[in-house]
TORLO-41624 format. One line per field, with one value per residue (C-alpha): x, y, z; residue in three letters; residue number from 1. Coordinates in Angstrom, 1 decimal, decimal comma, padded with zeros to 4 digits. Layout:
u <- [X / ...]
v <- [Y / ...]
w <- [Z / ...]
res <- [Ala / ...]
n <- [NUM / ...]
This chain:
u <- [-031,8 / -029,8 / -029,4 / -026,4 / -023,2 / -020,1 / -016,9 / -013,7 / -009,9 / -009,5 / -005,3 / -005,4 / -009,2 / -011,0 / -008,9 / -005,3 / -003,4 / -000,1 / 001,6 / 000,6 / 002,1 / 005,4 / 005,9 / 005,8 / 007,9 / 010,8 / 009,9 / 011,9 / 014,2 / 015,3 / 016,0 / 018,1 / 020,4 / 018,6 / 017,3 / 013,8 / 011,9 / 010,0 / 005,9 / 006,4 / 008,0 / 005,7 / 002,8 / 004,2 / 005,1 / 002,0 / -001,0 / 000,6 / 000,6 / 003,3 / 006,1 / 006,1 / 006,5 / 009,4 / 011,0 / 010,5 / 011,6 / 014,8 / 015,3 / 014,7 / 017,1 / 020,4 / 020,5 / 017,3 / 016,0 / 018,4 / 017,4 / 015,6 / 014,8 / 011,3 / 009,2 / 010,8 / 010,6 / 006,9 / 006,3 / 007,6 / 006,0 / 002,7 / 003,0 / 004,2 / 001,2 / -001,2 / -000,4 / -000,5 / -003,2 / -005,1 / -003,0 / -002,2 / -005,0 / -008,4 / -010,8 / -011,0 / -012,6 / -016,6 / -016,5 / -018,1 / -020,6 / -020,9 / -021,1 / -024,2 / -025,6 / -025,2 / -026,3 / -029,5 / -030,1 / -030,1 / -026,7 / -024,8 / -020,9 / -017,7 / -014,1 / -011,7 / -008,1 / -004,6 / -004,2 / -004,7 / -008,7 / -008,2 / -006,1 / -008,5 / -011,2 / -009,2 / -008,8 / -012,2 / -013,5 / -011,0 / -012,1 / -015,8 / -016,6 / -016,8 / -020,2 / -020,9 / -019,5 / -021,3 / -017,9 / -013,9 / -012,0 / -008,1 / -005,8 / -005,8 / -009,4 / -009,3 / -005,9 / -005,6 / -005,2 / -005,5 / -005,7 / -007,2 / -010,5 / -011,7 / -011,3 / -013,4 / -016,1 / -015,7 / -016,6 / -019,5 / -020,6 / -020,5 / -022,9 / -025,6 / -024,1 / -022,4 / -025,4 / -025,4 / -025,2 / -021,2 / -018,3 / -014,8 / -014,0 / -010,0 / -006,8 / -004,0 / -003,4 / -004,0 / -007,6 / -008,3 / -006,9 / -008,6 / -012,1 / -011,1 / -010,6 / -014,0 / -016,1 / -016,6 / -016,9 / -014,0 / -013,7 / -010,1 / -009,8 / -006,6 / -005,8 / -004,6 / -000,7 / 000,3 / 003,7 / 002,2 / -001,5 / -004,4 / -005,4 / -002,9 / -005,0 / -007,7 / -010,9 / -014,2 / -014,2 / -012,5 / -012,9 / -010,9 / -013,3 / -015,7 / -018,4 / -018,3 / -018,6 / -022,2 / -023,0 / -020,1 / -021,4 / -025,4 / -024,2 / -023,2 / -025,7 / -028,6 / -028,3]
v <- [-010,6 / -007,7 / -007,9 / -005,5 / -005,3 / -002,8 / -004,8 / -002,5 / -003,1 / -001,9 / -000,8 / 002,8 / 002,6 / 002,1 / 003,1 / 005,1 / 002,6 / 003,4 / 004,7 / 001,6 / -000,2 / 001,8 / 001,2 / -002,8 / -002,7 / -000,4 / -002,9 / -005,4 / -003,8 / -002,3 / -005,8 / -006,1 / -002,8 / -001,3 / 002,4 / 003,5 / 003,8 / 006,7 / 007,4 / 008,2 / 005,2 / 002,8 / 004,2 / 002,8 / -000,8 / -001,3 / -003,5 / -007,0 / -008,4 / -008,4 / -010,4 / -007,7 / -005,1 / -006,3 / -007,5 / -003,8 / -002,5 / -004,6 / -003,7 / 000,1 / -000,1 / -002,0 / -006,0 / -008,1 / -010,2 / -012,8 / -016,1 / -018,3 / -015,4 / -014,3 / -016,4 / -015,4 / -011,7 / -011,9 / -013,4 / -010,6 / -008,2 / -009,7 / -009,9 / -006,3 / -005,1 / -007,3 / -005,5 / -001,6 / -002,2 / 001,0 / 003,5 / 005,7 / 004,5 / 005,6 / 005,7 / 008,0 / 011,1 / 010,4 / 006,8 / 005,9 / 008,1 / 006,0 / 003,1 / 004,0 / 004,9 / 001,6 / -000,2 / 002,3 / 001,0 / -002,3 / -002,7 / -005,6 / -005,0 / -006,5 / -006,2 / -008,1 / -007,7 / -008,8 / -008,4 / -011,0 / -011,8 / -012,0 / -008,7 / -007,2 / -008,1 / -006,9 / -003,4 / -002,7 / -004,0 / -001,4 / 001,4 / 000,4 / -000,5 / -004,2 / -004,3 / -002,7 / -005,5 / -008,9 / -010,4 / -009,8 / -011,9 / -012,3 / -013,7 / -016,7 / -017,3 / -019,7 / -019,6 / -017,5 / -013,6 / -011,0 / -009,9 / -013,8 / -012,9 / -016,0 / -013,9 / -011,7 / -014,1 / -015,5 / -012,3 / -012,0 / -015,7 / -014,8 / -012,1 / -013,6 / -015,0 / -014,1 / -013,4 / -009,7 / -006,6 / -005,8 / -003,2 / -003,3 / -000,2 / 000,0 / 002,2 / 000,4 / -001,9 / -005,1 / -004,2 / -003,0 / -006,4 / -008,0 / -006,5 / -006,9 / -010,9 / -011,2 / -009,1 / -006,5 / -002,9 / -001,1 / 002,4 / 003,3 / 006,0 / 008,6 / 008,8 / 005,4 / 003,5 / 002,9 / 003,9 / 004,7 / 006,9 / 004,2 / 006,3 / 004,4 / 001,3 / 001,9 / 002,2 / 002,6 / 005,4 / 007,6 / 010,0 / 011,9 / 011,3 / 009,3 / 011,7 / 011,5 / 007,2 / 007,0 / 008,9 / 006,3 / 003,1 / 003,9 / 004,6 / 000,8 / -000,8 / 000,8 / -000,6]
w <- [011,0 / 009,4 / 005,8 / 005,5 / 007,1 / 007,5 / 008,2 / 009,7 / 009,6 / 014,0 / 013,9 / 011,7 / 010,6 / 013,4 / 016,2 / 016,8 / 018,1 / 017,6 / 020,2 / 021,8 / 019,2 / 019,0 / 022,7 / 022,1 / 019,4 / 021,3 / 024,5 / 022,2 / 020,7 / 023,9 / 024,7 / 021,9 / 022,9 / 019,7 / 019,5 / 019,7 / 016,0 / 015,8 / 015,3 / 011,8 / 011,5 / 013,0 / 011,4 / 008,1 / 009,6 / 011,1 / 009,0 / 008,4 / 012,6 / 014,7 / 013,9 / 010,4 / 012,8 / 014,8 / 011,8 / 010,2 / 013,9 / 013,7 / 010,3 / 010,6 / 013,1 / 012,8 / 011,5 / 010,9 / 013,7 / 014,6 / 012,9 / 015,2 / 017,8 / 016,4 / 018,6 / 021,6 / 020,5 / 019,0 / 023,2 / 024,7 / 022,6 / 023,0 / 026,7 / 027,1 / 024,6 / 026,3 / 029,4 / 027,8 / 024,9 / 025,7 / 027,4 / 024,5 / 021,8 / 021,3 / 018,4 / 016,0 / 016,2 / 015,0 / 015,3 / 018,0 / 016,4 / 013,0 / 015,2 / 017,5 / 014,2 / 012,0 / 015,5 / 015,4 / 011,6 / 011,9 / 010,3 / 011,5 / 012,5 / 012,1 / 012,7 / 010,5 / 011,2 / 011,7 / 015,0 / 016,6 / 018,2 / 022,0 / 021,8 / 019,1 / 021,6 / 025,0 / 023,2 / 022,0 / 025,4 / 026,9 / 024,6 / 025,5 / 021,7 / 022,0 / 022,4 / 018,5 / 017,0 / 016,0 / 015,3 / 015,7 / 013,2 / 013,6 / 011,4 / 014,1 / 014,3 / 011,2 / 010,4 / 007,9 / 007,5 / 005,2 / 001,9 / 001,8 / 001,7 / 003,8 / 006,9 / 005,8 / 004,4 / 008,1 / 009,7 / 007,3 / 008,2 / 011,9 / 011,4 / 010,0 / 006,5 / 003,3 / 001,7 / 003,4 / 001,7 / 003,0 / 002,7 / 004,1 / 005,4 / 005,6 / 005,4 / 003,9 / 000,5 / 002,4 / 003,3 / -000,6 / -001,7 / 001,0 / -000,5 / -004,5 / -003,2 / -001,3 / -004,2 / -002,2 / -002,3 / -000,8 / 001,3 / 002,1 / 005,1 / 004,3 / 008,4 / 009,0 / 008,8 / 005,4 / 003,6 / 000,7 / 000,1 / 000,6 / -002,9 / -004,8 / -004,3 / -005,8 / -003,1 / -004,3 / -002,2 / 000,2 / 003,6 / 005,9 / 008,9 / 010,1 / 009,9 / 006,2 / 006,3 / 006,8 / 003,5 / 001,9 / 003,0 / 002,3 / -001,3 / -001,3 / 000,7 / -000,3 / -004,2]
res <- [Unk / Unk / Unk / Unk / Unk / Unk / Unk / Unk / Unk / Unk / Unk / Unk / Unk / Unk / Unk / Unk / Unk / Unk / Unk / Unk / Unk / Unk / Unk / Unk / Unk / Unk / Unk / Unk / Unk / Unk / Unk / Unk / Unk / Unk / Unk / Unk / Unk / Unk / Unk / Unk / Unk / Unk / Unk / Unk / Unk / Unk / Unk / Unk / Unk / Unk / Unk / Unk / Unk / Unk / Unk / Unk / Unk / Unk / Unk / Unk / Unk / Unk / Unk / Unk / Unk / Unk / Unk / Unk / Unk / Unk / Unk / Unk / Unk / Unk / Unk / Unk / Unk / Unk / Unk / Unk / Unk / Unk / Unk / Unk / Unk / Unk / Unk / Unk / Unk / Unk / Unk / Unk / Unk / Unk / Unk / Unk / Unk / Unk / Unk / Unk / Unk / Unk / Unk / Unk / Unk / Unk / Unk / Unk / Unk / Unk / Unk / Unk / Unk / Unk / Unk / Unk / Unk / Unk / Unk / Unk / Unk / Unk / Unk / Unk / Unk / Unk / Unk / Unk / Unk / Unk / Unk / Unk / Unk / Unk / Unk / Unk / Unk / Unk / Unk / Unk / Unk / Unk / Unk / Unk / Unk / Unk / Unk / Unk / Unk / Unk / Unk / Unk / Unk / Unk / Unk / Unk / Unk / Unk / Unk / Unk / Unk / Unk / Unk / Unk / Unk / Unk / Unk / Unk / Unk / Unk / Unk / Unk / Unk / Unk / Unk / Unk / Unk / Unk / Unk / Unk / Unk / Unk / Unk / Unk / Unk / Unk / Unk / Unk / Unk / Unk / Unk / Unk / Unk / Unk / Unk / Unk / Unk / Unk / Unk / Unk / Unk / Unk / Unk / Unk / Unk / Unk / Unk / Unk / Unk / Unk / Unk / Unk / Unk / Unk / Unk / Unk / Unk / Unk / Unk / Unk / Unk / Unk / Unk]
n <- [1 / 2 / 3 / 4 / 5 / 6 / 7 / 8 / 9 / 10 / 11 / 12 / 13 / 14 / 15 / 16 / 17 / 18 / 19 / 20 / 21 / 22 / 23 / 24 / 25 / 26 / 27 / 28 / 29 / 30 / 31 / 32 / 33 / 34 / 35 / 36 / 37 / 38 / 39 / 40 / 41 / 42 / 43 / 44 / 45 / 46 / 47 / 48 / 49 / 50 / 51 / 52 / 53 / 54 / 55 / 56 / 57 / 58 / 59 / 60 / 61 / 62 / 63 / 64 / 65 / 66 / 67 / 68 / 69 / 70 / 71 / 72 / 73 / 74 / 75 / 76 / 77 / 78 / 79 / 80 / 81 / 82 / 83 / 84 / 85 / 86 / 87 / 88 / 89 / 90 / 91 / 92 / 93 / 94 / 95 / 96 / 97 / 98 / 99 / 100 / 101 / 102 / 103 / 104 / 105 / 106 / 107 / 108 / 109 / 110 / 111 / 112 / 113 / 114 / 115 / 116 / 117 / 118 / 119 / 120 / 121 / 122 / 123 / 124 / 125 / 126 / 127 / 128 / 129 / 130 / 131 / 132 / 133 / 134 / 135 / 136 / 137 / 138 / 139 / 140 / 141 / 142 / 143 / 144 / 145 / 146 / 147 / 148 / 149 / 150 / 151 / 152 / 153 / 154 / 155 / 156 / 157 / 158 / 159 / 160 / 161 / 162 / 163 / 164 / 165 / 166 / 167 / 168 / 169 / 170 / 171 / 172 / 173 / 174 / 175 / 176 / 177 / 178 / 179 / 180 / 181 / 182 / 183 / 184 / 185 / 186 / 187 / 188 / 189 / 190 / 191 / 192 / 193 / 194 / 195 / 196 / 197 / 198 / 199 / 200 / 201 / 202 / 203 / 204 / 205 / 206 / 207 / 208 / 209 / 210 / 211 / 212 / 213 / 214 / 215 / 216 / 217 / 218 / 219 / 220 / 221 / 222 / 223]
């Protein structure tokens, strides 16, 4: 059984998913006979699921969603993301890398995120990195998302038990929070979706690439 664990936020940390993501939000507001927002744009909406980033969309671009027309929206943008997840995303440069390496070592791996599981799941299976991970936690697997750290603690639990050694590795304020709740150490990545520098939270640590995230998380582990 593996005694330490790396646990990764997917959208902006582990993968670049947001042209994806920018094409399901404009899907619906296309609907709506609104303009397109912009990749600058989404990149700073994305990190707190879907219906946060049609209500930014909406916001960004004219009047806030029409009360009582979120569900139908948050449908259509599932559906039309469901059906496009991997046609513009990709992981980051080195992770796949950092990945094949923790598996090597013995490290046990975990996604915890808020996108939702099955989609989480469809899009690493599509970007053939499914099969690194010992657990994908959504904010609907138990209910509850982040910065509550019980998704987190569930991700851990599905690996092998909270008892493991464990970093969250993450690139916006929700995934620091998320490790300050859970007693965690934190490692913020400076290439992900957040309006505001992931430095301003306060990480443990930071890195520009993956290639520098092995040295990061053996620092942590290892004491």
């Amino acid at each position: 059984m593996p005694d330490r664990a790396v646990i990764l936020d997917l959208d902006g940390t582990l993968a670049e998913t947001a042209p994806d993501l920018m094409e399901a939000t404009n899907h619906v507001l296309r609907l709506h006979g609104r303009a397109a927002i912009t990749p600058e744009q989404v990149r700073a909406f994305i990190g707190h699921g879907a219906r946060a980033l049609i209500a930014r969309g909406f916001e960004a671009t004219g009047e806030p969603v029409p009360e009582g027309a979120m569900e139908a929206l948050y449908e259509r943008f599932v559906a039309y993301y469901a059906a496009n997840i991997a046609r513009g995303s990709s992981l980051f440069p080195g992770a796949r890398a950092f990945l094949e390496r923790c598996r090597k070592e013995g490290i046990a791996l975990g996604v915890c995120t808020n996108k939702l599981e099955n989609l989480s799941v469809q899009l690493l299976k599509a970007l053939d990195a499914a099969h690194y991970f010992g657990a994908i936690v959504g904010p609907d697997t138990i209910g509850i998302a982040k910065p509550d750290p019980a998704p987190y603690r569930e991700t851990l639990r599905r690996l092998g038990g909270t008892h493991l050694r464990s970093v969250m590795v993450g690139d916006s304020e929700t995934d620091i929070k998320t490790a300050r709740a859970a007693g965690v150490p934190a490692i913020g990545v400076t290439f992900g979706y957040t309006p505001r520098p992931v430095a301003d939270f306060g990480p443990d640590r930071l890195i520009s690439h993956f290639d520098d995230l092995w040295t990061a998380i053996v620092e942590f582990l290892d004491h």
